[in-house]
N, C-alpha and C positions, 0 to 999 in steps of 0.2 A: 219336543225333543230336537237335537242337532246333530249333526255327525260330526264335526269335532271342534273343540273349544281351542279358538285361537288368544293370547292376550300376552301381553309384559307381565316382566316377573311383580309389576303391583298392580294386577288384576284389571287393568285396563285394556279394553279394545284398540287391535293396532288401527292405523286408516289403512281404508281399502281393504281391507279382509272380508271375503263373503263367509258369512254362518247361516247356518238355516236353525229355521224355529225362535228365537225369541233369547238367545245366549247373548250376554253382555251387550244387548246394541238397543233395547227397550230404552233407557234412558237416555238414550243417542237422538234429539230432538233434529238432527240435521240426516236422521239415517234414511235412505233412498231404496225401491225396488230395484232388484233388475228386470229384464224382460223372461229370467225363471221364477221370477219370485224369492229372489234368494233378496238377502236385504247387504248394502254395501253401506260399511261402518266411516262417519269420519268423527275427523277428532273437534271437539268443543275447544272454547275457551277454557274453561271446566279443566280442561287435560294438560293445556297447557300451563296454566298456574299453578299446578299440582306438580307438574314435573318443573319447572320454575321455583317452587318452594314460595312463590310470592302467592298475595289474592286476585283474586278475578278483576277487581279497578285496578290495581297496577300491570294488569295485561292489556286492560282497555285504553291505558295510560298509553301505555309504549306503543299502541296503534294509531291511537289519535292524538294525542301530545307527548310526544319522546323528552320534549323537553325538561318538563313538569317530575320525570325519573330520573336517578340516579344512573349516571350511566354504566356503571356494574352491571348495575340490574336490569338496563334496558342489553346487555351483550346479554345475559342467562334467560330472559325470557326470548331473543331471536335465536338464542343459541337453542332454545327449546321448541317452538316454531319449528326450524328449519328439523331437527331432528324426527322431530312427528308428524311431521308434512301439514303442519293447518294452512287450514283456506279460510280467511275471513267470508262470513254471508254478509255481501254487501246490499243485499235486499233486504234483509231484516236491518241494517241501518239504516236504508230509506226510510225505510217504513215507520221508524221511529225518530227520524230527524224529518219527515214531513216530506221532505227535495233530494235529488240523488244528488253528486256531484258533478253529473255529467250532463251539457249542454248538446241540444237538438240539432242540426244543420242540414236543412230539403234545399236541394239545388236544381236546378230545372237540367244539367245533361253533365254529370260528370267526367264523361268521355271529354268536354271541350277543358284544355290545360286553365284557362282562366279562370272557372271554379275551382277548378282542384288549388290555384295559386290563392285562391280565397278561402277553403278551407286550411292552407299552409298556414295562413297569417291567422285565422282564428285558432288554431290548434295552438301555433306561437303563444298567443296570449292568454289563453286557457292556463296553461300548463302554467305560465308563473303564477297565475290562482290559487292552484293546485285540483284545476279541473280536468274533463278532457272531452273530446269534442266525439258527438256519433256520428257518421253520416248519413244521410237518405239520397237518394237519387230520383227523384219525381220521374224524369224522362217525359217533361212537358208533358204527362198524364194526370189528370186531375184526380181519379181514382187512385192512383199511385202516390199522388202527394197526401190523400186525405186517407189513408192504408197508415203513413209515416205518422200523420198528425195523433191519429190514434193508439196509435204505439209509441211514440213520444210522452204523452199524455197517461197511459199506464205505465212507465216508468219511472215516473212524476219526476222528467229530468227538469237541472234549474233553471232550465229556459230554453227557449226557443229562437233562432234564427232560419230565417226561409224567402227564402226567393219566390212570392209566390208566381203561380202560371196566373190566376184570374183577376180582374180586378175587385170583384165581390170579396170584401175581407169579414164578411159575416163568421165564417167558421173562424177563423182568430181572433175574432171579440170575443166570441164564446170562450176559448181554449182562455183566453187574459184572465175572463170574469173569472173564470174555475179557480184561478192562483198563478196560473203558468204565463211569466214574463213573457214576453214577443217583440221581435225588432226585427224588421226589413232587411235583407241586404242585395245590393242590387237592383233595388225600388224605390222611389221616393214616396214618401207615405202623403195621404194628407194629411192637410195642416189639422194638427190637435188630436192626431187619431191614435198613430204608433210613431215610435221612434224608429227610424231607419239610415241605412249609410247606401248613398248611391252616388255615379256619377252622371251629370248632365248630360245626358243619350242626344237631347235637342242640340247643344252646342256641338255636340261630338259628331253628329251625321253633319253639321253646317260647317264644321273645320272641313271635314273629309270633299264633300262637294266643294266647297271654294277651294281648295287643294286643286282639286282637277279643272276647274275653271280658269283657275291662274293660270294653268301648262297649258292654256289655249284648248281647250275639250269643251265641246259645245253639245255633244250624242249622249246623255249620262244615264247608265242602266243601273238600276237598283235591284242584286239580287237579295231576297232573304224572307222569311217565313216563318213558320204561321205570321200574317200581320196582325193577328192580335193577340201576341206578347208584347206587350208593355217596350220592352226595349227595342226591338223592332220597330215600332209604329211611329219613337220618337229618333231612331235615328234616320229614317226616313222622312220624318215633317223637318227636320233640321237640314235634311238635304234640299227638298224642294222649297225651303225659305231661301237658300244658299243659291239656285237654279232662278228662282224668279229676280234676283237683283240681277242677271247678266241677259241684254236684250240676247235673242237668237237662241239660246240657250233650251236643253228639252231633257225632260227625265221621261224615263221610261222604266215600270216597275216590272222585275221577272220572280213573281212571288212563291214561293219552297216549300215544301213541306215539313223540311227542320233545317235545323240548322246544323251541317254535316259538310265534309268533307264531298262525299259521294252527290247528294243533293246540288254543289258544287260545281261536280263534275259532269252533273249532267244538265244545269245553267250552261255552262261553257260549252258543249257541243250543241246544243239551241244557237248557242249566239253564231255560231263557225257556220252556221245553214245560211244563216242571214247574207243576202245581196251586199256590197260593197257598202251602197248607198244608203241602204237601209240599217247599216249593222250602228251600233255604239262605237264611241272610238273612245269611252272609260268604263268602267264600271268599282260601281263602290257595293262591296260586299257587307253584308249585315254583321259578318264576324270574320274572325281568319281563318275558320276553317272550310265553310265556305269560298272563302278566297287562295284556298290552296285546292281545293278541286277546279275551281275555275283556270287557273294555272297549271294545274294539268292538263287540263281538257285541252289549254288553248297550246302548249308547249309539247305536247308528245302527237299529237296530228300535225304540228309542224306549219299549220298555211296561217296562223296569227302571230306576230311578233309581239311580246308586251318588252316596253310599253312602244314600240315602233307604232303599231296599228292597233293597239288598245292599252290604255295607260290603266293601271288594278290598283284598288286602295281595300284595304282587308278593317277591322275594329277589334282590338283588343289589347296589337301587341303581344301578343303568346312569343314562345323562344323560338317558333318555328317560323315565323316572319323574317327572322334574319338570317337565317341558312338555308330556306329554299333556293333553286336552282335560278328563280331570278327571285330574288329579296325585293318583299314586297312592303310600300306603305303601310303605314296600318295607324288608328288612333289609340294610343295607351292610356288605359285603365291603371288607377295602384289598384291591383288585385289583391296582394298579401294586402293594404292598408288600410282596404273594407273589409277583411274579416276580422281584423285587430280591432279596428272602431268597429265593429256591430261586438262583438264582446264587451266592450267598454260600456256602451252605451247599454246590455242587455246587465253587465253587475249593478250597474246605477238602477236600473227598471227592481231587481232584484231586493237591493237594499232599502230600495224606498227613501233612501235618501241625496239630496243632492238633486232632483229633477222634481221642481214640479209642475211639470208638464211634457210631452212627448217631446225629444229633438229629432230635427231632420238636420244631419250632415251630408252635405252634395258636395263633391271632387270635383274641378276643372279636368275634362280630358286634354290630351297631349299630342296633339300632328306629330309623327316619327315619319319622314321622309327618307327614302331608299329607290332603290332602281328602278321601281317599276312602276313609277312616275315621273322618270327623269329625263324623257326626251321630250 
C-alpha cells in the first residue's frame, strides 16, 4: 500500500517524488532508499524518450553523439531532459564502456601552488579530450597515496598520473597489469619502465648553488625534507656538485620535515641563533615555500638583512616569489607544461598506439633572478 500516488497526467513517476509501498517506482531501476525507507523516484532514459516522442538510441544519440541527430530532435529530447530533471548514471556507462572518462592525479601536497599549476595544465588538456581530471592529495603519506590508488582503480578511471612519494613502483605495475594506464609526473621514470614528464631537479639544485657561488657566497645551507623524496635528494646532489667545483666553498644541510611554509619558518630562526661566524651567508630552499618562511623568519625578527647578510634562492617559481616583501630567486618549473605533457603522453599509453615503448620527457629548469640574491 502507499499513501498517495504521485505521477504526470501519462502515468509516469515525477523525479524526486517520495511514495511509500511499491507505487509506480518498481520499474524504476535507478530508484534509491531513503534513510525512512521511503523510496526516491528518478527519471530513466525510458521517460525521456517517451516524453521526446523519439526511441531510447536517439536519446543515447543526443548524449553521446549530438551530432549523428537531427538537430530538431536533439532541441525536443534536451528540451525533455531539462523538463523532467534526468541525470545521466555515469556509472552504469563505465561499466559498460570498460574506462570512465575521468583521469586519476595523486600529488604529493596540494597546498604548494606548483601542483595545483600542474593540475591547471592537466585539467587544460583533459577537457579538450573531453575528459576531466580527479584530484588526490597523498600529503607525502604513503597510506594516503595508496587509499587514492584504490579508488582510482575502482572507478576504473582512464588513467592514472601520480607523483609518486616512494621509489618502489611495484604497486603501479600492478595497477598497469590490471588495464589502468600510468605516467609519472614530476618523476623521471626509469628507463623502459613508465612513461613520465619531469624536470631535471640535478641541473635545477646545480643552477641554484652556482647562482649563489657566482654572488661571491661561500656558507651554503640547504633547507628542505623529507631527503628522501625523490626531488629533494636530487635538488640537493645538484647543489653540492655545484659547491664541490668552487675551492673554499661548504654546504651544509638543514633537513625538514615537509616541505611548508611554517617548516620554513622555523629553518630560518635556527639559522638567526647561529654565531656570525658560524651562520650561512645563502641559503637555497628545497621549494618556495619553504623559502618564504625562511623570509619571514629572517625579515620580521629584523637582525638578518637578505640578501645583505644572507643571499635566499627558493625552486619552483610559484606567483608568490615575485611579490613577497623581498622577491626572492627561485628556479622555474613549467608547471602547467607537465600536466599537459603527462596527459598527452598517458592518451598515447591509453590508445596503445603511437608509443612502443615508455617515454621519458625531462624539462630544462630556469634561474629567475630577483632581490634577494642581488647584493
Amino acid at each position: 500500500m502507499f499513501s498517495e500516488y504521485l505521477g504526470d497526467p501519462r502515468g509516469r513517476c515525477l523525479q524526486n517524488v517520495v511514495v511509500r509501498g511499491d507505487a509506480c517506482g518498481e520499474r524504476e531501476a535507478g530508484s534509491q532508499l531513503t534513510h525512512q525507507g521511503e523510496k526516491l523516484m528518478t527519471v530513466s532514459v525510458r521517460d525521456v524518450a517517451a516524453a521526446a516522442s523519439v526511441s531510447v538510441g536517439t536519446v543515447s544519440n543526443v548524449l553521446n553523439n549530438p551530432d549523428k541527430v537531427a538537430p530538431a530532435t536533439v532541441e525536443r529530447v534536451l528540451s525533455a531532459i531539462e523538463e523532467l530533471g534526468f541525470v545521466r548514471n555515469d556509472a552504469a556507462r563505465q561499466l559498460r564502456a570498460g574506462r570512465s572518462r575521468s583521469i586519476g592525479l595523486v600529488v604529493l601536497d596540494v597546498r604548494n601552488p606548483f601542483f595545483t599549476e600542474v593540475a591547471r595544465g592537466a585539467e587544460e588538456r583533459a577537457a579538450a579530450e573531453g575528459l576531466t581530471v580527479l584530484l588526490g592529495n597523498s600529503g607525502a603519506n604513503s597510506a594516503r597515496e595508496a587509499a587514492y590508488l584504490d579508488l582510482f582503480e575502482e572507478q576504473r578511471v582512464h588513467g592514472l598520473l601520480i607523483t609518486p612519494l616512494d621509489e618502489e613502483l611495484a604497486r603501479l605495475e600492478r595497477l598497469r597489469r590490471r588495464g589502468t594506464p600510468v605516467v609519472l609526473v614530476d618523476r623521471q621514470a626509469p628507463p623502459r619502465s613508465f612513461s613520465s614528464v619531469a624536470v631535471d631537479d640535478v641541473a635545477g639544485g646545480f643552477l641554484a648553488a652556482q647562482h649563489l657561488l657566482e654572488r661571491g657566497r661561500r656558507r651554503i645551507a640547504f633547507v628542505g625534507g623529507p631527503l628522501g623524496i625523490r626531488q629533494v635528494s636530487d635538488r640537493l646532489e645538484g647543489a653540492r656538485r655545484a659547491v664541490a667545483e668552487v675551492v673554499g666553498a661548504a654546504i651544509e644541510v638543514f633537513p625538514t620535515e615537509s616541505l611548508t611554509v611554517l617548516e620554513g619558518r622555523a629553518a630560518g630562526e635556527a639559522l638567526q641563533t647561529r654565531a656570525a661566524a658560524k651562520r650561512p651567508d645563502a641559503v637555497f630552499a628545497a621549494n618556495d615555500l619553504l623559502a618564504m618562511g625562511l623570509l619571514q623568519a629572517l625579515m620580521l625578527r629584523g637582525k638578518l638583512r637578505v640578501p645583505e647578510d644572507m643571499a635566499l634562492i627558493g625552486y619552483d617559481d610559484i606567483d608568490f616569489a615575485a611579490t613577497a616583501i623581498v622577491p626572492f630567486s627561485s628556479i622555474r618549473q613549467p608547471a602547467a607544461l607537465l600536466g599537459q605533457t603527462a596527459v598527452d603522453l598517458l592518451l598515447q599509453e591509453a590508445s596503445g598506439r603511437g608509443m612502443k615503448e615508455p617515454r621519458q620527457v625531462v624539462f630544462r629548469p630556469e634561474l629567475v633572478e630577483r632581490a634577494s640574491t642581488r647584493a
